[in-house]
Backbone as ProteinMPNN parsed JSONL, in Angstrom:
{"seq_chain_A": "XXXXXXXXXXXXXXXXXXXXXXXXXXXXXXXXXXXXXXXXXXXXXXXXXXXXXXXXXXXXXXXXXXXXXXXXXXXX", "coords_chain_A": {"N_chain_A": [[49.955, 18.107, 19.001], [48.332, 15.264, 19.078], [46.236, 16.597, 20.51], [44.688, 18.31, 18.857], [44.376, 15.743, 16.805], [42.478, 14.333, 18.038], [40.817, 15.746, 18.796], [39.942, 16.912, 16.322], [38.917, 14.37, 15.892], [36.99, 13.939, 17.591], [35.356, 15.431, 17.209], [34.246, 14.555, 13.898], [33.177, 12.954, 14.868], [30.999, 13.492, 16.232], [29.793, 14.815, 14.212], [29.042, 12.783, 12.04], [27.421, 10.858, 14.271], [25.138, 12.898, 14.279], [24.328, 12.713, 11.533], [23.731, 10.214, 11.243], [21.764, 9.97, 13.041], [19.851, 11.569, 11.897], [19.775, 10.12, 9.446], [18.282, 7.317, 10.425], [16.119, 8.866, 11.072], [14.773, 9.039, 8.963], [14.32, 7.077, 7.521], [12.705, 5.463, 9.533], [10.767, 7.37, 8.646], [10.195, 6.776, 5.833], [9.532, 3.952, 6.403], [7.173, 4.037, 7.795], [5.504, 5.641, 5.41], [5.96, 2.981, 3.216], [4.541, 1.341, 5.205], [1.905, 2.884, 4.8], [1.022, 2.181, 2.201], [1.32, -0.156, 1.392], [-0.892, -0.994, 2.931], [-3.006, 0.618, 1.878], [-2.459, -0.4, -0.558], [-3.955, -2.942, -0.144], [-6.156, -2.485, 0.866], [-7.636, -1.508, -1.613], [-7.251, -3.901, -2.949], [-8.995, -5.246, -1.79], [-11.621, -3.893, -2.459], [-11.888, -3.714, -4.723], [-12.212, -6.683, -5.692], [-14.2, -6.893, -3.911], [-15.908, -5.451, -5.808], [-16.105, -6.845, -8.1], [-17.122, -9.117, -7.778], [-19.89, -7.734, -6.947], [-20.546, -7.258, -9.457], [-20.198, -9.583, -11.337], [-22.265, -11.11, -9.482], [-24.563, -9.158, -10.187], [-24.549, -9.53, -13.06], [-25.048, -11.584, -13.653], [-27.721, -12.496, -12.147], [-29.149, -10.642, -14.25], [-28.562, -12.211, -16.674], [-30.013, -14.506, -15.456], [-32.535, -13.301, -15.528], [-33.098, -12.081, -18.409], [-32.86, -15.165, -19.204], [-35.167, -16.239, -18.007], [-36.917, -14.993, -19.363], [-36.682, -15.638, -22.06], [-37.446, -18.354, -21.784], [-40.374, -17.679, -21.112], [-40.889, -16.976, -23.183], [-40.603, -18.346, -25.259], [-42.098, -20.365, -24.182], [-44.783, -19.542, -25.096]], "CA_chain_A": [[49.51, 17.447, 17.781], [47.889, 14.304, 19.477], [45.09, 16.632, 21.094], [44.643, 17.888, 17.497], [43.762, 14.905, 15.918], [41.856, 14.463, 18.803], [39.699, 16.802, 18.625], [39.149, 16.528, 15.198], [38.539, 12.682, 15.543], [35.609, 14.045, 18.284], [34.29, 16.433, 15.982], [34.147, 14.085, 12.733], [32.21, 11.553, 15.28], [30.076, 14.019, 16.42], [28.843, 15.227, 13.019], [28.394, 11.553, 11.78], [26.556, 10.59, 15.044], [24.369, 13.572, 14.01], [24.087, 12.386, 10.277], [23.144, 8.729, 11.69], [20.356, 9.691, 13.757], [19.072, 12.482, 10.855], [19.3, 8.901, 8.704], [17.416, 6.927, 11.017], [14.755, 9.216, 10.928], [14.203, 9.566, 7.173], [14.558, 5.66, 7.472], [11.661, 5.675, 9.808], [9.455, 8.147, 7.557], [10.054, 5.887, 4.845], [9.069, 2.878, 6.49], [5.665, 4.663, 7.791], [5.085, 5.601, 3.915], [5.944, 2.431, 2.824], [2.972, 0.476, 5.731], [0.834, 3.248, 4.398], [1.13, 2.415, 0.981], [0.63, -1.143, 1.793], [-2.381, -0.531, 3.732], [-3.723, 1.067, 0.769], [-2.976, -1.728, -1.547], [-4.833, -4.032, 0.594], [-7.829, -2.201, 0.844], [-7.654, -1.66, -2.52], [-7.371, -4.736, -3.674], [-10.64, -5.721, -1.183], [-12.207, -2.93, -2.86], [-11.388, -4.775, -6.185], [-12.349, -8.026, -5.395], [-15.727, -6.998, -3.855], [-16.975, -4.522, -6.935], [-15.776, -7.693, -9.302], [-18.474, -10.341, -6.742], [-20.567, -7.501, -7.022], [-20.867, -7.326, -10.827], [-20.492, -11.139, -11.564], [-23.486, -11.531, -9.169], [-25.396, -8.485, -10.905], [-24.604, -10.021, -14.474], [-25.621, -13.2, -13.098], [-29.214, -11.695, -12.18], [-29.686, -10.659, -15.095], [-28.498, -13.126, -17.569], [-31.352, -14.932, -15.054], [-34.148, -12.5, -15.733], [-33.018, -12.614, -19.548], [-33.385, -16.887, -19.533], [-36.597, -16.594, -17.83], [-38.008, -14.325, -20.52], [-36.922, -16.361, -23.018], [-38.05, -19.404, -21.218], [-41.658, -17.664, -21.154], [-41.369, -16.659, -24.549], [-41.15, -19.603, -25.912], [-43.586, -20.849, -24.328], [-46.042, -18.665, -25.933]], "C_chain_A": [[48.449, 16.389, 18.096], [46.688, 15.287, 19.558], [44.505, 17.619, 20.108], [43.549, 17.187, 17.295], [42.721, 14.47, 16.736], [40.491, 15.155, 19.056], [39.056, 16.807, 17.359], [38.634, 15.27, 14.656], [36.709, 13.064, 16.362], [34.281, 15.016, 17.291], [33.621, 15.613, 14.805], [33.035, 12.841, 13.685], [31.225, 12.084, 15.866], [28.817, 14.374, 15.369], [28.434, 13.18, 12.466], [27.209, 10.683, 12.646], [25.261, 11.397, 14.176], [23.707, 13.037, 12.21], [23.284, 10.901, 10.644], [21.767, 9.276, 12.177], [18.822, 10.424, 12.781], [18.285, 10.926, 9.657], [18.176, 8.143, 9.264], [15.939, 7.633, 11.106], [13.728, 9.436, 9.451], [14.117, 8.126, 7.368], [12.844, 5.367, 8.368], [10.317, 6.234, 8.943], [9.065, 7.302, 6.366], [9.243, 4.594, 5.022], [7.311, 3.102, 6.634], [5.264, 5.075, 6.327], [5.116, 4.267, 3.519], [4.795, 1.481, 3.525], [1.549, 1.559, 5.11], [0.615, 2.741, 3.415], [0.563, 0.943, 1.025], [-0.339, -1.621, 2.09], [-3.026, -0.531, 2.445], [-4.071, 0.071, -0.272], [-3.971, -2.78, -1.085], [-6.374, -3.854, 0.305], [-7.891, -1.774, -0.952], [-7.994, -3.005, -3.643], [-8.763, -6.042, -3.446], [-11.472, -5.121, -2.1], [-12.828, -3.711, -4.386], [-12.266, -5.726, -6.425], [-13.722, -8.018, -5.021], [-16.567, -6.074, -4.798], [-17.21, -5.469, -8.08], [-16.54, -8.457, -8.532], [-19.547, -9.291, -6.769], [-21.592, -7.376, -8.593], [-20.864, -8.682, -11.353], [-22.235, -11.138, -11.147], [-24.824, -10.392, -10.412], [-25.616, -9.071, -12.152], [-25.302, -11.621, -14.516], [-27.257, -13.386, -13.066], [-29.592, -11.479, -13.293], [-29.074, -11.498, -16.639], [-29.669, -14.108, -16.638], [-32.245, -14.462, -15.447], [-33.902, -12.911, -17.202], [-33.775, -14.01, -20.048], [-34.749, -17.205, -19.53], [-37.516, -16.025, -18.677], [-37.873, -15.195, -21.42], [-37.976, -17.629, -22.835], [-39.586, -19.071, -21.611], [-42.399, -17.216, -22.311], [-41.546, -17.462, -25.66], [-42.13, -20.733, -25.797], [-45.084, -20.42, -24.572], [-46.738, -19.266, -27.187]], "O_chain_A": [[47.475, 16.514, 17.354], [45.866, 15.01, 18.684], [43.429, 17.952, 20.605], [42.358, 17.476, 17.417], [41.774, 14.12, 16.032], [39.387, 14.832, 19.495], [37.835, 16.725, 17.234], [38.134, 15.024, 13.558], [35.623, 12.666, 15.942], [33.096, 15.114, 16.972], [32.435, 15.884, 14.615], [32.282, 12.041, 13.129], [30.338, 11.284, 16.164], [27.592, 14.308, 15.481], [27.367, 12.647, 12.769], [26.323, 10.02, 12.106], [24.478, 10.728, 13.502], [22.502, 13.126, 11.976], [22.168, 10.7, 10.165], [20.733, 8.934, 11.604], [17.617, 10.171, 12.791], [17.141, 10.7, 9.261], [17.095, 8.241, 8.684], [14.866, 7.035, 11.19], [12.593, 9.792, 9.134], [12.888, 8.164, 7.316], [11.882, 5.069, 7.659], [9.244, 5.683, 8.695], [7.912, 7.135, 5.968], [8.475, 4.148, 4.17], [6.434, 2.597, 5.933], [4.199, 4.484, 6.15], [3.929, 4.006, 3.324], [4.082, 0.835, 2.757], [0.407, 1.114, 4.995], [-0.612, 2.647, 3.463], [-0.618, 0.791, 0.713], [-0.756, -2.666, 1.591], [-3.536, -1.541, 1.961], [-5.152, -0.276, -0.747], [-4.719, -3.358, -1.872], [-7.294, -4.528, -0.159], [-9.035, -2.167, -1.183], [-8.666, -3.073, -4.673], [-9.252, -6.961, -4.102], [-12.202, -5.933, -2.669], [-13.93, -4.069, -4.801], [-13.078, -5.622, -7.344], [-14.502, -8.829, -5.52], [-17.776, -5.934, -4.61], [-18.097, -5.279, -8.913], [-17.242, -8.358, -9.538], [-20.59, -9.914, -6.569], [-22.811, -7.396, -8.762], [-21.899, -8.865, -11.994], [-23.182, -11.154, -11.933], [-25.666, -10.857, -11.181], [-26.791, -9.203, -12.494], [-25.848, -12.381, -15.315], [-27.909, -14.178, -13.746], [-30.569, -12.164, -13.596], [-29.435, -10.987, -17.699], [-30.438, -14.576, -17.477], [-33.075, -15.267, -15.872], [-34.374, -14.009, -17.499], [-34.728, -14.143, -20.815], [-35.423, -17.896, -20.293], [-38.685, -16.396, -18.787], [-38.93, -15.718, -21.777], [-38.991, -17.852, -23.494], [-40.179, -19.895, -22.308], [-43.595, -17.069, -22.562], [-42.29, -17.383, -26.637], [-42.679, -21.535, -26.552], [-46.166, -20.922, -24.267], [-47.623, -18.634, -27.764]]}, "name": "protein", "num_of_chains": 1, "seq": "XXXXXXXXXXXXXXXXXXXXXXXXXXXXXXXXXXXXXXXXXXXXXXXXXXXXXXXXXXXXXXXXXXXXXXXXXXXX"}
């Protein structure tokens, strides 16, 4: 009886070992998705940040050119 339960104590810790390390690796995959994803936001949010400094400045330019026409139109 003892070598039994025994056996089925080695077995039940064998398959769980095996379930642990299967976890650990989905645990892993996840984490690599989750720095990708990260990553992404980052540059993303550079991406962002320099198309919005690129359009300020553009609108900027030309609300300049605009002023100066007026500027030279009134002095006409």
């Amino acid at each position: 009886m003892c070598v039994l339960v025994v056996k089925a104590m080695t077995e039940m810790n064998r398959k769980l070992e095996e379930e642990r390390q299967m976890l650990l690796m989905q645990l892993q995959t996840l984490m690599n998705q989750l720095q990708q994803l990260l990553t992404e936001l980052i540059n993303s949010k550079d991406t962002y940040a320099n198309e919005q400094k690129t359009y300020l400045l553009v609108v900027t330019v030309i609300i300049s050119v605009i002023g100066n026409q007026l500027i030279f139109l009134v002095k006409l």
